[in-house]
C-alpha positions in Angstrom: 54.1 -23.2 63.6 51.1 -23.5 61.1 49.1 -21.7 63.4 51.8 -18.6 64.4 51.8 -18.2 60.3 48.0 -18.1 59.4 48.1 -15.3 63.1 50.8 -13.2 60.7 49.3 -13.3 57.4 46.0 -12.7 59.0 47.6 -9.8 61.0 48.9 -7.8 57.6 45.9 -8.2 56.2 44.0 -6.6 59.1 47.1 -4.5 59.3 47.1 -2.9 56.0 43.9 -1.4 56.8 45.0 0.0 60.0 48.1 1.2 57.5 45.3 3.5 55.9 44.0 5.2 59.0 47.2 4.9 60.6 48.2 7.3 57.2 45.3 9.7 57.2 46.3 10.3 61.0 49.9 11.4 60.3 48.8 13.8 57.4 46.5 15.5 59.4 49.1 15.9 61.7 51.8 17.2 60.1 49.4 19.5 58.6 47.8 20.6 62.1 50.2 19.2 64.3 47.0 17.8 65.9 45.4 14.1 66.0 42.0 14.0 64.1 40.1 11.8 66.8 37.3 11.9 64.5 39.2 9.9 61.5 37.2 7.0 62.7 34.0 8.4 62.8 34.4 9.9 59.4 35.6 6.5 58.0 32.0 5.3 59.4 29.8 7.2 58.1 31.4 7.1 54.7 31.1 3.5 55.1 27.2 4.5 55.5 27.2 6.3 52.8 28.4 3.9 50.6 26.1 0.9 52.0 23.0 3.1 51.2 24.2 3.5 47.8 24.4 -0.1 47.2 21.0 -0.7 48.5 19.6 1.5 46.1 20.8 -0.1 43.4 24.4 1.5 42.7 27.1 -0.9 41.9 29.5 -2.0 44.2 32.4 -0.2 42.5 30.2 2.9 41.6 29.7 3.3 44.9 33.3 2.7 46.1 34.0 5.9 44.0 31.1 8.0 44.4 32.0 7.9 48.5 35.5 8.4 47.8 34.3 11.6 45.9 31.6 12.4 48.5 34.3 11.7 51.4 36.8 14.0 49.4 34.9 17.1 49.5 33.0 16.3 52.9 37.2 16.4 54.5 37.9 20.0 52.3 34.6 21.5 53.9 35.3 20.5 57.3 38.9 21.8 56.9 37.7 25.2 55.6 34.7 26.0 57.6 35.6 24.5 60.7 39.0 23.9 61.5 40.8 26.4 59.7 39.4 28.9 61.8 40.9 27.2 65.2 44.5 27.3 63.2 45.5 30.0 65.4 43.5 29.1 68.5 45.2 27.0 71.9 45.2 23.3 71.2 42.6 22.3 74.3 40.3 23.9 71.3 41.4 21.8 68.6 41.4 19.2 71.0 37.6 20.1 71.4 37.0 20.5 67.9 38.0 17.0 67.5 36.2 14.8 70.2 33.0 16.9 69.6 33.2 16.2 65.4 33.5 12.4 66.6 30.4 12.9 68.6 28.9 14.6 66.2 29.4 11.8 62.9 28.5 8.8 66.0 25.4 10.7 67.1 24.4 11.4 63.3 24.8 8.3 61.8 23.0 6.5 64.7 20.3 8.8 64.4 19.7 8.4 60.6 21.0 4.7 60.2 20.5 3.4 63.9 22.6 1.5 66.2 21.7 -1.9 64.5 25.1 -4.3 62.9 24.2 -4.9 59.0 26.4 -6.2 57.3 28.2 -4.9 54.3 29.2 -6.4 51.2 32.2 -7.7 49.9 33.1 -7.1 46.1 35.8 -10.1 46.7 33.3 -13.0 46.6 32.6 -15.3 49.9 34.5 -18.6 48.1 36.6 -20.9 49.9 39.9 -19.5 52.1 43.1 -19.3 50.3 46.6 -20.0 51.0 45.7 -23.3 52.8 42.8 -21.7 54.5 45.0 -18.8 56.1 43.0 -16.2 54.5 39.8 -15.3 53.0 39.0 -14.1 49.5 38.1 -10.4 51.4 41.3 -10.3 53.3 43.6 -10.8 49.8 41.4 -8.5 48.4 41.1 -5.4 50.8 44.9 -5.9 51.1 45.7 -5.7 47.5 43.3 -2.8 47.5 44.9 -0.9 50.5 48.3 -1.7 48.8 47.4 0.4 45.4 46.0 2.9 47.3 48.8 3.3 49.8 51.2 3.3 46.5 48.6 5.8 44.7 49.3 8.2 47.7 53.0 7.4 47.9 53.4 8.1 44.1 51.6 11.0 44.4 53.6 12.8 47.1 56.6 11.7 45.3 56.3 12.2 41.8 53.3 15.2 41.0 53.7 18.8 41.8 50.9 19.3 43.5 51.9 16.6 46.1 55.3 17.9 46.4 53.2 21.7 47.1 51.3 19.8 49.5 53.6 18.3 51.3 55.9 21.6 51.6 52.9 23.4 52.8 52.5 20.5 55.6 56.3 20.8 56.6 56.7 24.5 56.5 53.7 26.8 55.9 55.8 30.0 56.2 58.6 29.0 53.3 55.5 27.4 51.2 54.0 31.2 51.2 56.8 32.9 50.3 57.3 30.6 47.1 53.6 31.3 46.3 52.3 27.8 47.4 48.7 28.6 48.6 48.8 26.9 51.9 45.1 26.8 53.0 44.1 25.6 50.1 47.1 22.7 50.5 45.7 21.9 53.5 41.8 21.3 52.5 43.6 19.6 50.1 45.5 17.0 52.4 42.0 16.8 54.7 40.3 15.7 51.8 42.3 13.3 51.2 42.9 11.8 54.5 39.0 11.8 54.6 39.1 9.8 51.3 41.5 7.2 52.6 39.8 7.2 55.7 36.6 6.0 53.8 38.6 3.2 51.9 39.2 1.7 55.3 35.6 1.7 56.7 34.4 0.1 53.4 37.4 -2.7 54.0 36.7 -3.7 57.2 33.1 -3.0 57.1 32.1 -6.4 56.2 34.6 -8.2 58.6 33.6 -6.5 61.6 29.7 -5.8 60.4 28.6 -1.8 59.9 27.1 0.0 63.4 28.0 3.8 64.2 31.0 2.6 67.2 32.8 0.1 64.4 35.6 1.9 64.4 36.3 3.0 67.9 39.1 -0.1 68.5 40.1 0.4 64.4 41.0 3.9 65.6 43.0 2.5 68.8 45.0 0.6 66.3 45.7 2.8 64.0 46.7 5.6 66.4 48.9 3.1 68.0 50.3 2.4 64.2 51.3 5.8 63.9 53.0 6.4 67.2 55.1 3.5 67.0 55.9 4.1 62.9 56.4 7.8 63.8 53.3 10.2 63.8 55.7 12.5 61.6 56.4 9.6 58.5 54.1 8.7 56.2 55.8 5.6 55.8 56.1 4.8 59.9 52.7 5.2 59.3 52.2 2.3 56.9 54.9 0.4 58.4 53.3 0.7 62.4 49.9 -0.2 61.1 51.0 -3.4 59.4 53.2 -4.3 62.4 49.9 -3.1 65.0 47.8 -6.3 62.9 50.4 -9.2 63.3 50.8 -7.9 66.9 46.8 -7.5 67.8 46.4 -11.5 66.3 49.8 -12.6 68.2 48.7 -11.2 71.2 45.4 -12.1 70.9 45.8 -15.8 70.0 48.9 -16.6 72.1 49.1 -13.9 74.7 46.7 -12.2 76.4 43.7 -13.4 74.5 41.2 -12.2 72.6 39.4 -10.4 75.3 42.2 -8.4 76.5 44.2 -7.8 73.0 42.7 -4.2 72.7 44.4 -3.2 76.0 47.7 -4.8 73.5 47.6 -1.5 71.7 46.9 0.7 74.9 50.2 -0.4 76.5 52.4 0.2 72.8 50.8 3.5 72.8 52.2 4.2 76.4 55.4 2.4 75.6 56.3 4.0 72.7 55.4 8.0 74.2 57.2 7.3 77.1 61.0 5.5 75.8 60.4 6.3 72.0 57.8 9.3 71.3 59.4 9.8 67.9 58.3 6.2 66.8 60.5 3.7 64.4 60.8 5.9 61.4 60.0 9.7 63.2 62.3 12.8 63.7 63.6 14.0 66.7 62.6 17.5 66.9 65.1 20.3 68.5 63.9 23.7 69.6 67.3 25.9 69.9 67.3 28.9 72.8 
């Protein structure tokens, strides 16, 4: 019993970071209506970005901030210079767009940093395991971090005009116009800060699963499956699928199929879920009248 409990604490801390991806994905998408198969990559070299600012001498937290701000605008100038002109275009193009950014950021950041692990620091310290040894100081830590900023976001769809433009212009571009709601700017808005989140997540796993330009390839498979089964229409499906993906990847991995085979874990929800469920746990149903 000891042992299923340290698998499910374990698993929402893992899970909380797939909560973030898992989040940036479904914004993206109810912006496009497309999945942004490069979210991982992005995450990466933001990770990157952040590791070479600590080596040069940048605090830990001054760096957390300066690649949030550097991941901010690096999402709005995709958005506007490369993807906005596809918004009209068939989706096997967006489609494109997507797998060839992810090349791009893997290619790029194996070329300037190289395919070698390093490992990346934790602000948390590297004391003793918590909780009766069920969890490290970095787990408690990147899950109290992903918590503020997954309330941060909530709080600031909910509560601030601006979020409240965004998300109109998300849901229903046309409407948003009419009101006066500049919708392309909106939505540079919303990739920049998917982007941002996006980078919070790198730097939070980062030093669990060591920094190299493929880390995130199975964080991706997670999230995605996250989103799916949450609903890759709710925010909150979103938070709620990545959490549940965690305690289900550790489960899985320690009592079911093992560790070797728990990837293919989120390969058959992902299946699972488009084929009975496509609308996910927390989704819409959407009707087309003719």
């Amino acid at each position: 019993m000891e042992g299923v409990l340290h698998q499910i604490i374990s698993g929402i801390a893992t899970g909380s970071i797939y909560a973030s991806i898992s989040l940036a994905l479904v914004m993206i998408f109810l912006a496009t209506h497309q999945i942004n198969f490069a979210q991982g990559e992005m995450a990466m070299f933001s990770t990157y970005v952040a590791l070479t600012l600590i080596q040069a001498g940048v605090p830990y937290w001054g760096a957390f901030v300066l690649t949030l701000v550097f991941s901010f605008i690096a999402g709005m100038v995709l958005q506007r210079t490369l993807l906005e002109p596809l918004a009209r275009a068939p989706v096997l193009a967006s489609v494109g767009a997507f797998l060839g950014l992810l090349l791009i950021f893997n290619n790029i950041a194996g070329w300037i940093f190289t395919y070698t692990l390093q490992p990346f620091p934790t602000p948390f310290g590297a004391g003793a395991p918590i909780l009766g040894g069920m969890l490290s100081r970095h787990e408690l830590g990147s899950t109290a971090v992903t918590l503020v900023v997954l309330t941060a976001v909530w709080a600031f769809f909910r509560f601030t005009r601006l979020g409240l433009a965004l998300r109109g212009a998300a849901y229903n571009p046309v409407s948003s116009r009419l009101v006066g709601i500049p919708v392309a700017r909106m939505l540079s808005l919303g990739w920049g800060l998917a982007a941002a989140i996006g980078a919070i997540a790198g730097m939070m796993v980062a030093p669990i699963v060591f920094l190299d330009p493929n880390m995130m390839a199975g964080v991706l498979l997670y999230a995605f499956a996250g989103a799916l089964l949450g609903g890759i229409t709710s925010p909150l499906g979103a938070v709620v699928g990545g959490v549940l993906m965690g305690v289900i990847e550790n489960i899985a991995g320690a009592y079911i199929v093992g560790t070797e085979l728990k990837l293919t874990t989120a390969l058959v929800i992902i299946v699972v879920v488009l084929v009975f469920k496509p609308s996910g746990l927390f989704g819409k149903t959407l009707a087309n009248r003719v």
